[in-house]
N, C-alpha and C positions, 0 to 999 in steps of 0.2 A: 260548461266552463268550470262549475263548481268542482262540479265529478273528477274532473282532471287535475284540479289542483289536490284535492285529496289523495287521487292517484301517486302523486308525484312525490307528496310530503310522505307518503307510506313506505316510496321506493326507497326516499333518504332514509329514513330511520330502519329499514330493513339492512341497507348497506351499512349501517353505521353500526349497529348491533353486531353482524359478522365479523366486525374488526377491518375492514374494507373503506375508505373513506376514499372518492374520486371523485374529479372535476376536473372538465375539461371543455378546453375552449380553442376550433380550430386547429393549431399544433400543441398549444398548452395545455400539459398535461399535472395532474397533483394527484399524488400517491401516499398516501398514510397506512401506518402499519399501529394501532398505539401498544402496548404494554400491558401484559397481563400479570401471569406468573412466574415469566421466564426469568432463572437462574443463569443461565446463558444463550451465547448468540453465537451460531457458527453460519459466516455470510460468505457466498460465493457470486464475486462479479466477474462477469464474463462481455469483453464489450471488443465488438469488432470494426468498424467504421463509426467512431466515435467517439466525442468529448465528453471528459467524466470528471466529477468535483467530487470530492467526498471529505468530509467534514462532522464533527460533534452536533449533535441536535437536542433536544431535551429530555428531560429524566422518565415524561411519561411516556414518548412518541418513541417506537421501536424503531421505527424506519419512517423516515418522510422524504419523499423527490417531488422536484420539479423539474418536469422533462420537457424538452423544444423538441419534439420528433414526428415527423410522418410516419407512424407505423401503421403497418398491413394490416394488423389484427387489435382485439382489445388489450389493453393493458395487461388484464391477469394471464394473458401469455407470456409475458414477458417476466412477467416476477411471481413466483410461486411461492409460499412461506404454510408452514406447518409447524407442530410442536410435538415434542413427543421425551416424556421423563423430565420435564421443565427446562427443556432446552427447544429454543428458536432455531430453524432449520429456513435459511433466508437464500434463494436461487435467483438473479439477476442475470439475465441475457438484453443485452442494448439493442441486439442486431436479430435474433432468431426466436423464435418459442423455446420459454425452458425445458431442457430434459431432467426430470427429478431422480432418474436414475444414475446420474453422473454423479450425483454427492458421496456416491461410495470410492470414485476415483479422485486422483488425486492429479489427473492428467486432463485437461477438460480443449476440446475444440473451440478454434476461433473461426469466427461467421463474417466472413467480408461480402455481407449483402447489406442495401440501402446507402448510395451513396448521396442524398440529402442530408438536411438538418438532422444531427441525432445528439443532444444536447441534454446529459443526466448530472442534474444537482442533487445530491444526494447526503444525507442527515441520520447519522445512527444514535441512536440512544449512549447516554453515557451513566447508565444505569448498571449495568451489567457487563462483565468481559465478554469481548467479540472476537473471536478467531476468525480472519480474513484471508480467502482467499481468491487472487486477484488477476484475471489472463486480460492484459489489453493487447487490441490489434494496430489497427493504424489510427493515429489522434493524439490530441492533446489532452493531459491529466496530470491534477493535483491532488495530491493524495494529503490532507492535513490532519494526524492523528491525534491532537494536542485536545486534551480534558476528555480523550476516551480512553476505557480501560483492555487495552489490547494485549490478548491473551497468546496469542500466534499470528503471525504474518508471514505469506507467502505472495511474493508479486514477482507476474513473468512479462514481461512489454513489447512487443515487435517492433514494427518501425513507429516509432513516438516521439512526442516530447513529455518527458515525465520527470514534477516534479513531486518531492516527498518533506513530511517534516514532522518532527517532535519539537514544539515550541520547549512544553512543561515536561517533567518528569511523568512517564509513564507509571501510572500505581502497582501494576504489576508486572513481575516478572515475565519476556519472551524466555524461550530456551531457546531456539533455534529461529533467529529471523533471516529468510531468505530471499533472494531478488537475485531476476534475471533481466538484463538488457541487451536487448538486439542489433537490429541497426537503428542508431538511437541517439536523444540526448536528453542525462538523467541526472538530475541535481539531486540531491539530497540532506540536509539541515537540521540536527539538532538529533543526532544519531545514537550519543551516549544518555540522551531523554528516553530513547525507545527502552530501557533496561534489558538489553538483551546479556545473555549468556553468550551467546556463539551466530555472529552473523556470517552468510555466506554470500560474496556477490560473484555474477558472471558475466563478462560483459565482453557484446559482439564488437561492433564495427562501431565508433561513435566518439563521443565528450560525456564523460563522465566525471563527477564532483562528488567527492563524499566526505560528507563537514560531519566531523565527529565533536563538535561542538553539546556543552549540555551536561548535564552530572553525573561523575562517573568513581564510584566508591569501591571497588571490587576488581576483580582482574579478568578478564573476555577475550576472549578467541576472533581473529578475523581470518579467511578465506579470502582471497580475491584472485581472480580470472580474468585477463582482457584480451582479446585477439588482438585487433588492429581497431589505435586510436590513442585518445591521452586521454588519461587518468589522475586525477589530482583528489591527494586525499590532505586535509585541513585536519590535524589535532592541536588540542588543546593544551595551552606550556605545562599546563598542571598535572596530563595523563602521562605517566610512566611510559616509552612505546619500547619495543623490541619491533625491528623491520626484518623480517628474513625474505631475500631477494636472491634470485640466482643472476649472476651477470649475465648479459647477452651483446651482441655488438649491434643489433636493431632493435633494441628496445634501450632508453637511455633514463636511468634511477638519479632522482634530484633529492637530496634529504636536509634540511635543516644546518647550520653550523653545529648546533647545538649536539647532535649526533656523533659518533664515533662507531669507526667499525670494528667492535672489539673481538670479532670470532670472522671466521669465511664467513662473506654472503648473508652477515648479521649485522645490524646496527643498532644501537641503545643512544635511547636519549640520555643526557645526562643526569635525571631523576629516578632513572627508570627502578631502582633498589629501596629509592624512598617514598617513592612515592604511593598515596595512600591507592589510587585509582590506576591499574596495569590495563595495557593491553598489547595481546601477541600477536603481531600480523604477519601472515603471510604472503607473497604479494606473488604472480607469476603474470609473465606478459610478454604478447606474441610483439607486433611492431608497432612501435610508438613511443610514448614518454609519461612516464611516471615522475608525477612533482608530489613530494611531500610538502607542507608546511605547517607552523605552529603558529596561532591569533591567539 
């Protein structure tokens, strides 16, 4: 009996040394990643039949989850993490075994096996910039990036519900944040928090919200794409906007009173010259209804 416990306390402290720290119990699953030297963090989740939280976690813990899942195999199939020039190289798959070779694309396959419980809470370090990038399948996901330092974002969603948010001012600069929405419905909060330069959205068939709510000093690029559905974008009275919109007689553009359309298929708020925070949208949309408004 002795022997065994000895056994046992060896095992822990041998997992605990590798930077590997697990515990589990029937579907409950805890995954720890802690912090060494890493400079940064480039993480790729990958989740196909599956509910996903993801959230700030603490300054020493690189990555922590707490997973409700029936999976096939051990845990370290699922999430494979390496380093290499002091950068964190973090591979997540909900649904399959990671492939490590996928990190050099930037196109990654979605896995629609296990249709049980597969339930990832998931905690990144807010130690370090983390470029995310993010393929969800069918499920529900909240994506909260408030007191992390995100450095890139890329998120593509299938059929979901997704939602997203920048509470606080992101520290550092996105250049290019991009999001794609499928057949879908995808809220998003606290947008001019994210600091981006140039965001790009795309969006299938579905309800889309995108609250550009949040602090916004500088002038920024938007992109938007909708097929078929309504789209509602919330700016804020204080951000400068230009709307450029092309008419169409199936898709129907709602803009603020505050607006004027002083050019074709342009509209400016009426701050938009003074204002200290611009942004230029371009908006294009197959059938459906686009509402602007200002909170």
């Amino acid at each position: 009996m002795r022997r065994t416990t000895y056994v046992s306390l060896i095992l822990v402290v041998l997992l605990t040394a590798t930077g590997f720290v697990l515990f589990r119990s029937a579907n409950a699953i805890v995954k720890d990643i802690p912090m060494t030297d890493e400079k940064a963090v480039k993480a790729t989740v990958n989740a196909g039949f599956s509910d996903i939280w993801i959230s700030r976690g603490s300054s020493t813990s690189l990555f922590h989850a707490n997973i409700d899942a029936d999976l096939k195999h051990d845990i370290g199939n699922y999430i494979a993490y390496s380093t290499r020039d002091e950068v964190g190289y973090l591979d997540i798959n909900t649904s399959e075994e990671v492939n490590t070779s996928s990190r050099e694309s930037h196109h990654h396959s979605i896995n629609f096996n296990g249709f049980g419980t597969n339930t990832w809470d998931m905690h990144f370090t807010d130690a370090v910039p983390i470029s995310f990038d993010i393929q969800l399948g069918v499920g529900e996901a909240d994506l909260d990036f408030t007191g992390l330092k995100v450095k890139d974002l890329n998120v593509s969603a299938g059929a979901s519900s997704l939602s997203m948010h920048f509470d606080r001012p992101n520290p550092i600069v996105i250049e290019d944040l991009n999001i794609e929405s499928g057949l879908s419905k995808f809220r998003a909060k606290g947008l001019c928090n994210a600091n981006f330069r140039h965001l790009k959205f795309q969006g299938g068939v579905g309800s889309y919200v995108l609250d550009f709510s949040g602090s916004l000093n500088t002038e920024v690029d938007v992109d938007i794409e909708v097929g078929l559905g309504s789209l509602t974008v919330i700016l804020p009275h204080s951000t400068g906007a230009r709307i450029d919109y092309q008419k169409s007689i199936i898709a129907h553009l709602s803009v603020p009173d505050g607006f004027s359309e002083q050019e074709e298929n342009s509209y400016y708020s009426s701050n938009y010259y003074e204002a200290k925070g611009k942004m230029n949208m371009h908006i294009e949309a197959g059938l459906g209804s686009v509402t602007v408004k200002q909170e």
